[in-house]
C-alpha positions in Angstrom: -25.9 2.8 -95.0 -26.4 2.8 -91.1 -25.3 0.5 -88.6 -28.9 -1.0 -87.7 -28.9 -1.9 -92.1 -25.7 -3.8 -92.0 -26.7 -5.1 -88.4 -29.9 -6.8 -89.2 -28.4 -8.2 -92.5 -30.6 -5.7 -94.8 -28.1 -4.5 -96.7 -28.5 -6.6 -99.7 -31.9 -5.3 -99.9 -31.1 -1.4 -99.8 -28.1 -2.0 -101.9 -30.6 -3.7 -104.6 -33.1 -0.6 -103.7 -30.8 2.0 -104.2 -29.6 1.0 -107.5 -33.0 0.2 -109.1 -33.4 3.9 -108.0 -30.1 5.0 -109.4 -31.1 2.8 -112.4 -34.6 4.8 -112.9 -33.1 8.3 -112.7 -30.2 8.1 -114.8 -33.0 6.2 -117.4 -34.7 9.9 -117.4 -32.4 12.2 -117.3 -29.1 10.5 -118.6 -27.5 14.1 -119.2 -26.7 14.4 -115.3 -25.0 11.8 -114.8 -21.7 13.2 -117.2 -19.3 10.0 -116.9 -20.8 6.8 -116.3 -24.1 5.5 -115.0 -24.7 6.1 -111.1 -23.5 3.0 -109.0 -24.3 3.1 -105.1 -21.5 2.5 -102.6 -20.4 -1.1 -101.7 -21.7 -2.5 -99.2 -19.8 -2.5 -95.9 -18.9 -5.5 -94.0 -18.7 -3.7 -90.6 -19.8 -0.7 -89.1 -18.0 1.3 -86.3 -18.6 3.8 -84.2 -14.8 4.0 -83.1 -12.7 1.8 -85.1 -10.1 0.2 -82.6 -6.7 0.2 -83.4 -4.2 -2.6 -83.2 -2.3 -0.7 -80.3 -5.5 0.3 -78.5 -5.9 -4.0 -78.5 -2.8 -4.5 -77.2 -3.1 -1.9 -74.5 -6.5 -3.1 -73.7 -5.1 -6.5 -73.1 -2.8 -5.0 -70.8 -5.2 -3.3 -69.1 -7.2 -6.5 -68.9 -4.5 -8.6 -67.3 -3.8 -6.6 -64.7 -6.8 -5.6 -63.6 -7.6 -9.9 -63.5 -4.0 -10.0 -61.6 -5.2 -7.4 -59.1 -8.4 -9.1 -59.3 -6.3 -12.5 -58.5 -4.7 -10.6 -55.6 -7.7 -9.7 -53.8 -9.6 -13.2 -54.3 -6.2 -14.6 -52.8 -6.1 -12.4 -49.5 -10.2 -13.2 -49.2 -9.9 -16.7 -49.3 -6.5 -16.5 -47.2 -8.7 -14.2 -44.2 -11.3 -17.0 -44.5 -8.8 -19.6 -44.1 -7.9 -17.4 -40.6 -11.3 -16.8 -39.6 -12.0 -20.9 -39.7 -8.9 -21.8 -37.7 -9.5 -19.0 -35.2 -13.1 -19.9 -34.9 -15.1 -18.1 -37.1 -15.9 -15.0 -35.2 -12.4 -13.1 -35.6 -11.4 -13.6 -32.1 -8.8 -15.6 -30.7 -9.8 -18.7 -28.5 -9.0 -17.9 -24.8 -7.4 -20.7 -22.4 -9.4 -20.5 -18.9 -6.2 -21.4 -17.4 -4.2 -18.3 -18.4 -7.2 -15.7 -18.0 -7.2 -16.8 -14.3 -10.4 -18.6 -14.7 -12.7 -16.1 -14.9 -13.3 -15.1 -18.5 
């Protein structure tokens, strides 16, 4: 059964399908089928294209929290270099004192 089957919730209906087909053949030609009547697979309750592991989990929650700390970390120094840019004055440079420059700035 494919993915897009179990996905769309269609796999009742192919189940039922299959064995009404299973069903017709072994009801012509029972002599094939030498131990029991044909049944068709169960149906699957997931489908995966790589099944994760419980360690790949675990290290992809590791994975996730530090790259949110980092994440924390850089959000931290932004807001911290915006906090500087508004009590120097916005533009990065430092407020002169006419006084001190000699007047002439």
């Amino acid at each position: 059964m494919t993915p897009a089957t179990v996905h769309y919730g269609r796999a009742e209906q192919v189940h039922t399908e299959r064995q009404r087909v299973l069903d017709a053949a072994y009801a012509t030609t029972p002599e094939r089928f030498v131990r029991r009547a044909p049944t068709p697979p169960p149906v699957p309750t997931a489908a995966w294209i790589n099944k994760p592991t419980p360690t790949d989990e675990a290290a992809s929650l590791k994975t996730d929290r530090r790259c949110l700390t980092g994440l924390d970390r850089l959000r931290r120094s932004e807001v911290l270099a915006q906090r500087e840019d508004e009590l120097v004055g916005g533009d990065g440079l430092q407020p002169v004192d006419r006084a001190e420059a000699g007047g002439a700035v």
